[in-house]
C-alpha positions as CSV (number, residue, x, y, z in Angstrom):
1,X,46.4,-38.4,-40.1
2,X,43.5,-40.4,-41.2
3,X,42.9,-42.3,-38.4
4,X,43.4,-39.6,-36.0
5,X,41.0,-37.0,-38.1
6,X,38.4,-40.2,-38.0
7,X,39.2,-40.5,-34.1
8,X,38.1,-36.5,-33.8
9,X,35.2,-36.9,-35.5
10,X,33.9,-39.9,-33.7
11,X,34.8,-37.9,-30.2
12,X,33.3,-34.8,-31.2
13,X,30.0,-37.2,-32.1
14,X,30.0,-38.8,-28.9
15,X,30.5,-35.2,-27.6
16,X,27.5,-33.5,-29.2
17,X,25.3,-36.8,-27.7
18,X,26.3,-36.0,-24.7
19,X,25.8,-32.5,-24.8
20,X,22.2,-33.1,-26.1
21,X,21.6,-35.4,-23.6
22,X,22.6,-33.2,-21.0
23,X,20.4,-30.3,-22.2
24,X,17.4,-32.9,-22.4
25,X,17.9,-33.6,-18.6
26,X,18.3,-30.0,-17.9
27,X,15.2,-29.0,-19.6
28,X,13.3,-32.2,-17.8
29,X,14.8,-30.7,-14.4
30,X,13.4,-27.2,-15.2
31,X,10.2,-28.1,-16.3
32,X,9.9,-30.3,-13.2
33,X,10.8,-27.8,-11.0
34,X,8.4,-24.8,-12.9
35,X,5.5,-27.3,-12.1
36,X,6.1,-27.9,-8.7
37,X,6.9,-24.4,-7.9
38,X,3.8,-23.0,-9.0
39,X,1.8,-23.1,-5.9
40,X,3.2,-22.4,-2.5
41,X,1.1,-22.2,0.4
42,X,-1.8,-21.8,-2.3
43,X,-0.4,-18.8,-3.9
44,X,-1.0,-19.2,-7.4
45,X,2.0,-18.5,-9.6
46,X,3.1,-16.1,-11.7
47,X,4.4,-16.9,-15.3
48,X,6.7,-14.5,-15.9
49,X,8.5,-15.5,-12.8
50,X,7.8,-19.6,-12.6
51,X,11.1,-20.9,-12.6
52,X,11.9,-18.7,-9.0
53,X,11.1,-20.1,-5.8
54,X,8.1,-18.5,-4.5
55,X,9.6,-16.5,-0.9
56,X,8.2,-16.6,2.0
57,X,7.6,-12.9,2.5
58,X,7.9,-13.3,7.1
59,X,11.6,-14.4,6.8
60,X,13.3,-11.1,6.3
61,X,13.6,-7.8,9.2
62,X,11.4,-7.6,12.3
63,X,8.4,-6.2,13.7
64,X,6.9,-4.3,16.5
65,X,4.0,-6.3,16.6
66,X,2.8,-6.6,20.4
67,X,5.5,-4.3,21.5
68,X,4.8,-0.8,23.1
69,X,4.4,2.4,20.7
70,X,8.2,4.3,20.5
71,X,8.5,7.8,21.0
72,X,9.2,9.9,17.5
73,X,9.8,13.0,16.2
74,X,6.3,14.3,14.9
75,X,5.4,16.6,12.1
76,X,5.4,19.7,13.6
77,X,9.4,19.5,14.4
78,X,9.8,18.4,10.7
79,X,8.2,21.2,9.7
80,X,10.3,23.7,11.2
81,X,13.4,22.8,8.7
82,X,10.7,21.4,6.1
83,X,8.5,24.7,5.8
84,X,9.8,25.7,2.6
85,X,9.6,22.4,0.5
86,X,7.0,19.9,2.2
87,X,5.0,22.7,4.4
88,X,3.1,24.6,1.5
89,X,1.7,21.3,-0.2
90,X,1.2,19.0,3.1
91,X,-2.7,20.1,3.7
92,X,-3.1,19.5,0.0
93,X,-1.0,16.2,0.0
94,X,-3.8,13.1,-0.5
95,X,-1.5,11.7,2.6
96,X,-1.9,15.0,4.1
97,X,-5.5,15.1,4.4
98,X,-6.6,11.6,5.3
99,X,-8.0,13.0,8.5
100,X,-9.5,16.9,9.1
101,X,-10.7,19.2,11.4
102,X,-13.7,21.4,10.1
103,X,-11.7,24.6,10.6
104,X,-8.7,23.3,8.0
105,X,-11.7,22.5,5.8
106,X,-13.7,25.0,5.3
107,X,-15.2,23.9,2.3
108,X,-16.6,20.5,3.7
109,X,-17.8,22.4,6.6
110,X,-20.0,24.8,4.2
111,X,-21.1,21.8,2.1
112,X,-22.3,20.2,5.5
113,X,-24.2,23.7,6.5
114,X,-25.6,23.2,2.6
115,X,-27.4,19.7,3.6
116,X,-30.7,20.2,4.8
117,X,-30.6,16.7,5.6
118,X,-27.4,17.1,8.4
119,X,-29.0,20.6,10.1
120,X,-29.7,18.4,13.1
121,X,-26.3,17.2,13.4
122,X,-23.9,19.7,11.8
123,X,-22.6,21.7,15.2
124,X,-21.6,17.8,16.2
125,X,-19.9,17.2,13.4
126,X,-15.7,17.9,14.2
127,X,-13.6,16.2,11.8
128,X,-14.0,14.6,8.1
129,X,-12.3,11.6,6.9
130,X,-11.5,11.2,3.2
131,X,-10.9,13.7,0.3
132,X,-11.5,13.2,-2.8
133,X,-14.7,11.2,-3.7
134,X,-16.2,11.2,-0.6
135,X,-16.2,11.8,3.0
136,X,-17.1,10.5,6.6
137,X,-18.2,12.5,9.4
138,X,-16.7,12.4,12.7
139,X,-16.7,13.2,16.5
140,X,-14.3,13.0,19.0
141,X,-14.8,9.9,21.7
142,X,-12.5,10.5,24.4
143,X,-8.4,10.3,23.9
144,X,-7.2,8.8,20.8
145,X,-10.8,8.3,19.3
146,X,-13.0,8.9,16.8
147,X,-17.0,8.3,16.8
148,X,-18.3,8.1,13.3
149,X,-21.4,8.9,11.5
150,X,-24.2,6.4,9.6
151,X,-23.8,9.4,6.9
152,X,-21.0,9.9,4.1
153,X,-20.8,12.9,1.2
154,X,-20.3,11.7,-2.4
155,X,-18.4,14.5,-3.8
156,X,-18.2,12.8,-7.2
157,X,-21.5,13.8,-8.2
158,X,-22.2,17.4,-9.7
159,X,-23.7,17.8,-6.7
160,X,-22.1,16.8,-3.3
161,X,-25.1,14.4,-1.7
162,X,-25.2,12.5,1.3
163,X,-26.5,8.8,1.9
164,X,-27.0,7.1,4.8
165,X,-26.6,3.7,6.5
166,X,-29.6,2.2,7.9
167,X,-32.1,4.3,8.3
168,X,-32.6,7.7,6.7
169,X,-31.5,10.1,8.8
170,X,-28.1,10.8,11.0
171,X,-29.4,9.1,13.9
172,X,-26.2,7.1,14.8
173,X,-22.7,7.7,15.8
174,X,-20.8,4.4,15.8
175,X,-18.0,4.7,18.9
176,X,-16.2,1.5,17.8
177,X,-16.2,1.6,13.6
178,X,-13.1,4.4,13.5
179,X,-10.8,2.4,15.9
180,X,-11.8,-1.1,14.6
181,X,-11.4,-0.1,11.0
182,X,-10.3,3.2,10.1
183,X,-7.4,4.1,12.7
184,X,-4.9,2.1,10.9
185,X,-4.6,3.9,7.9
186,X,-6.0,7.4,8.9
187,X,-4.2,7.9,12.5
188,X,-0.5,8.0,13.3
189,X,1.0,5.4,16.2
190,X,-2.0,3.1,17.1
191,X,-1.9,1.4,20.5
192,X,-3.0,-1.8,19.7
193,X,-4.2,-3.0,23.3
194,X,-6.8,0.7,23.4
195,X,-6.9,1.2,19.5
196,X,-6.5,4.6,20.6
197,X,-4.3,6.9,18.6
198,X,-1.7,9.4,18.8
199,X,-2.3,11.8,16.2
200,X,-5.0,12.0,13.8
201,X,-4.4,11.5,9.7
202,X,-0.9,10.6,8.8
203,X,2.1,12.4,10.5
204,X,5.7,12.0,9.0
205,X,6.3,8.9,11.2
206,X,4.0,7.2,9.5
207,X,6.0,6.7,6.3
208,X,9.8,7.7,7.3
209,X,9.7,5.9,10.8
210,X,11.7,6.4,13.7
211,X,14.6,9.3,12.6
212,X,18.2,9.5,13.5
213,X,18.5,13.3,14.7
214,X,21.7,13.4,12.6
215,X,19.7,13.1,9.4
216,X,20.1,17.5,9.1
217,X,23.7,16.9,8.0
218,X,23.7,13.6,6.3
219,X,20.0,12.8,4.8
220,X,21.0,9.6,3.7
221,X,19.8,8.5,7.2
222,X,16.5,8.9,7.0
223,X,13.7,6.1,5.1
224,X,12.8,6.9,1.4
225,X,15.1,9.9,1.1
226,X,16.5,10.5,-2.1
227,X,20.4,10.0,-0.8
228,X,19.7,6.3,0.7
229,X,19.6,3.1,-1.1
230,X,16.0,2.3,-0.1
231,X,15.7,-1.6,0.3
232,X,12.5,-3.0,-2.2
233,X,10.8,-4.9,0.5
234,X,10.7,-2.3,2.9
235,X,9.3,0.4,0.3
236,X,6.9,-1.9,0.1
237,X,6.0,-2.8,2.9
238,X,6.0,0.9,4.1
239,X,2.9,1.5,0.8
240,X,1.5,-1.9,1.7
241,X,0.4,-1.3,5.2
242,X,-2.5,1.2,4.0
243,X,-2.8,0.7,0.4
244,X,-2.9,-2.9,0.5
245,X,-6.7,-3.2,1.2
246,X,-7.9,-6.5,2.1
247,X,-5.6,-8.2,4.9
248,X,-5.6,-8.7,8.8
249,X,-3.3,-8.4,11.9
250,X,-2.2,-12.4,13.0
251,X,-1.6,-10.9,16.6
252,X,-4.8,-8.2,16.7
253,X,-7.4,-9.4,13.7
254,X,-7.9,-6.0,12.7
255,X,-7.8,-5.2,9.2
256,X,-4.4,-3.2,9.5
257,X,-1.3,-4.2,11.0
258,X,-0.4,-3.9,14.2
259,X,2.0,-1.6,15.8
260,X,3.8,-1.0,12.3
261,X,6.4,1.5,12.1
262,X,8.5,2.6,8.2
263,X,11.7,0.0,7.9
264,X,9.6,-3.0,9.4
265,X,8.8,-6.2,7.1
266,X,4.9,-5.8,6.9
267,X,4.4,-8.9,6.4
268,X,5.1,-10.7,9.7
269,X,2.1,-9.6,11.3
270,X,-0.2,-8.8,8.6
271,X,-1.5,-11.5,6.7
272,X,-2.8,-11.2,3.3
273,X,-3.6,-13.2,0.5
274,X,-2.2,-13.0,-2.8
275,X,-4.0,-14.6,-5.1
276,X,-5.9,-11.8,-5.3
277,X,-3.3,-10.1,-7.6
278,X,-4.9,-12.7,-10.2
279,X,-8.4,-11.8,-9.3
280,X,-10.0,-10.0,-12.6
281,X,-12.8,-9.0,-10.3
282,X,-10.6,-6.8,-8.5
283,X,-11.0,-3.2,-10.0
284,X,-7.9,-2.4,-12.1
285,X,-6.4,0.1,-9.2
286,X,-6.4,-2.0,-6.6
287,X,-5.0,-5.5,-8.5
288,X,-2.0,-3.1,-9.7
289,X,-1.3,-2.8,-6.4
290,X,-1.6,-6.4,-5.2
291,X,0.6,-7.6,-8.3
292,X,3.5,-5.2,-7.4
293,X,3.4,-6.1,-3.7
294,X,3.0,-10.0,-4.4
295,X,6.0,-9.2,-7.6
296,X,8.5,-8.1,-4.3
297,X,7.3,-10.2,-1.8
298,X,6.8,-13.2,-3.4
299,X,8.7,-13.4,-6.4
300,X,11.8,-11.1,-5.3
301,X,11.1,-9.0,-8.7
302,X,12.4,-5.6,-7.2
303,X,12.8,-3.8,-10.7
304,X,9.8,-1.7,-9.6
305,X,7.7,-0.3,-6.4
306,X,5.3,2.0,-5.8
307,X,8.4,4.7,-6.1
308,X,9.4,4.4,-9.4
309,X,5.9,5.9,-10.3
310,X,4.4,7.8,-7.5
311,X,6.0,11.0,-5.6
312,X,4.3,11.3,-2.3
313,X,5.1,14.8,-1.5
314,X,4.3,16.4,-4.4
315,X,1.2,14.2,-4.8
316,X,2.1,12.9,-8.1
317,X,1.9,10.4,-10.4
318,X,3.8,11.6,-12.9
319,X,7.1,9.6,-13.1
320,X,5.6,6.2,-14.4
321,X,5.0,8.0,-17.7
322,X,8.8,7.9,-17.7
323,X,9.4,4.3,-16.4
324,X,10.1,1.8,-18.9
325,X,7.0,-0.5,-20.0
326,X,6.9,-3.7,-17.9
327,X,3.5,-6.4,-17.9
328,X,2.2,-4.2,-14.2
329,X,1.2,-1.8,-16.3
330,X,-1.3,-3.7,-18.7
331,X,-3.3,-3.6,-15.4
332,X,-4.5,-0.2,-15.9
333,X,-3.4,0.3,-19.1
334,X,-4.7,-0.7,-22.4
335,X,-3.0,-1.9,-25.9
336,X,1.0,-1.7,-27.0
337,X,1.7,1.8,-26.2
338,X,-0.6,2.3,-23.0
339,X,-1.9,5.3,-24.0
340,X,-5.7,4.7,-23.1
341,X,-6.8,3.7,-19.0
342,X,-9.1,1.4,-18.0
343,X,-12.2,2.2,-16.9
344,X,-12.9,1.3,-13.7
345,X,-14.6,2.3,-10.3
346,X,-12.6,1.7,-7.3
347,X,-14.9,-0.2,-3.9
348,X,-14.3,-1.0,-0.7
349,X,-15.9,-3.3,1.8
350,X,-13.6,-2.5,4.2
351,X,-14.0,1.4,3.7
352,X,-17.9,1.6,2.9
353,X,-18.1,2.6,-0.7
């Protein structure tokens, strides 16, 4: 009994070593393996999710990059079953109103007719882009086009004023600036060889994509409804093509993607880079969204998109009071219970302002 007890205990030694030795190498392996996956393609890494392999964000879905624009079912056909629900909020939606005539905005229209400074102008001006801090005038150029002012309204003063661009006065209507810049976020269904578009502001397409005509009796088959099991990446990527401010085309160099329609990967035409989701000189707004995107695309972290906070048809934010506390949310928010916001003032390069 002795000898066999003594034999147990000398196994059960030589068992723990081994065991020790084991987690030693392990932990060596790891740490190896953290280190050399912290930078791919010079993304820098992200410490909550070092010991994943960074993805490369192209692999996954298609694209209609290059390919011709496909026929869909536009808003005013959605609106004949949608009427009830979506119809009396739409031309208050922030989506809804990217893009307006004068005669749907009859409170821009009597703030231009205010300005002493646009009297010259005013019967030119047709449409304004923006809506809630400020606005661009346009004009239309032709099929699918948009001239567009040196002049833009700051509404967030006590007093709307406009400021110009160059000179002083509203001397200049820029034919190229709407279709080089603007289109791909405030038109529907771009052609990337004219840069002419379809529809002005966002239509339905823009965000639920091409729809199966069946959809009336099983909803399930239609993008971001509340039946389907919406694939991460492609929630993303169906935010990202607008509010991801900052990349460029690889087949068009335009600063939005080309040709992009709702259930495509984003991210095979449109290049961006995401280091900026580390960049604390970002304004707090705009880094939450690069840190969610990059968190999907580049980590695989799909615990949480731009859904789980915002609902786009009723223009609300609501929900991410109600969604557990995760490290995005440190971005805008500030201490342990994220009760107090940033301050911080959104700009744009890209968008003027």
């Amino acid at each position: 009994m002795k000898k066999n007890h003594r034999k147990h205990k000398n196994q059960g030694k030589k068992s723990g070593k081994r065991l020790v030795s084991l987690l030693i190498a392990s932990a060596i392996f790891i740490s190896g393996y953290v280190i050399s996956d912290s930078r791919v393609n010079g993304q820098k890494g992200n410490p909550s999710n070092g010991r994943r392999k960074l993805l490369d964000p192209k692999v996954w879905g298609a694209d209609h990059s290059g390919k011709p624009l496909l026929e869909y079912v536009q808003g005013d056909e959605c609106l004949f079953c949608h009427r009830n629900d979506i119809g009396p909020t739409w031309q208050k939606n922030t989506h809804g109103v990217t893009v307006r005539h004068y005669a749907d905005a009859p409170e821009l229209k009597k703030m231009v007719d205010q300005q002493i400074s646009l009297t010259a102008v005013a019967d030119q001006i047709e449409y304004f882009l923006g809506s809630r801090h400020r606005i661009r005038f346009l004009k239309k150029e032709g099929y699918g086009k948009f001239a567009v002012m040196n002049a833009q309204a700051i509404l967030s003063e006590p007093i709307p004023a406009v400021k110009f661009s160059g000179s002083q006065q509203p001397d200049f209507w820029d034919k190229d600036k709407f279709a080089n810049r603007c289109a791909g976020c405030h038109a529907t269904a771009v052609d990337s060889s004219t840069r002419a578009f379809s529809q002005f502001g966002l239509d339905c397409y823009s965000c639920h994509g091409v729809v199966d005509l069946n959809h009336s009796n099983d909803i399930s088959l239609i993008l971001l409804s509340k039946k389907r099991r919406n694939d991460p990446k492609v929630i993303t990527s169906i935010c990202a093509q607008c509010h991801l401010r900052g990349g460029k085309s690889r087949s068009t160099g335009m600063p939005y993607p080309d040709n992009f329609v709702a259930g495509d990967n984003l991210f095979r035409d449109f290049e961006v880079d995401f280091t900026k989701a580390d960049d604390q000189q970002l304004n707090a707004g705009e880094r939450h969204i690069w840190r969610n995107v990059r968190d999907v695309a580049l980590y695989g972290d799909e615990s949480i998109t731009c859904l789980n906070c915002h609902q786009v048809h009723s223009n609300s934010s609501f929900k991410h009071r109600r969604v557990l506390r995760t490290p995005l949310c440190s971005e805008c928010h500030l201490g342990d219970g994220y009760k107090k916001v940033k301050p911080y003032t959104v700009h744009s390069s890209l968008c003027e302002y």
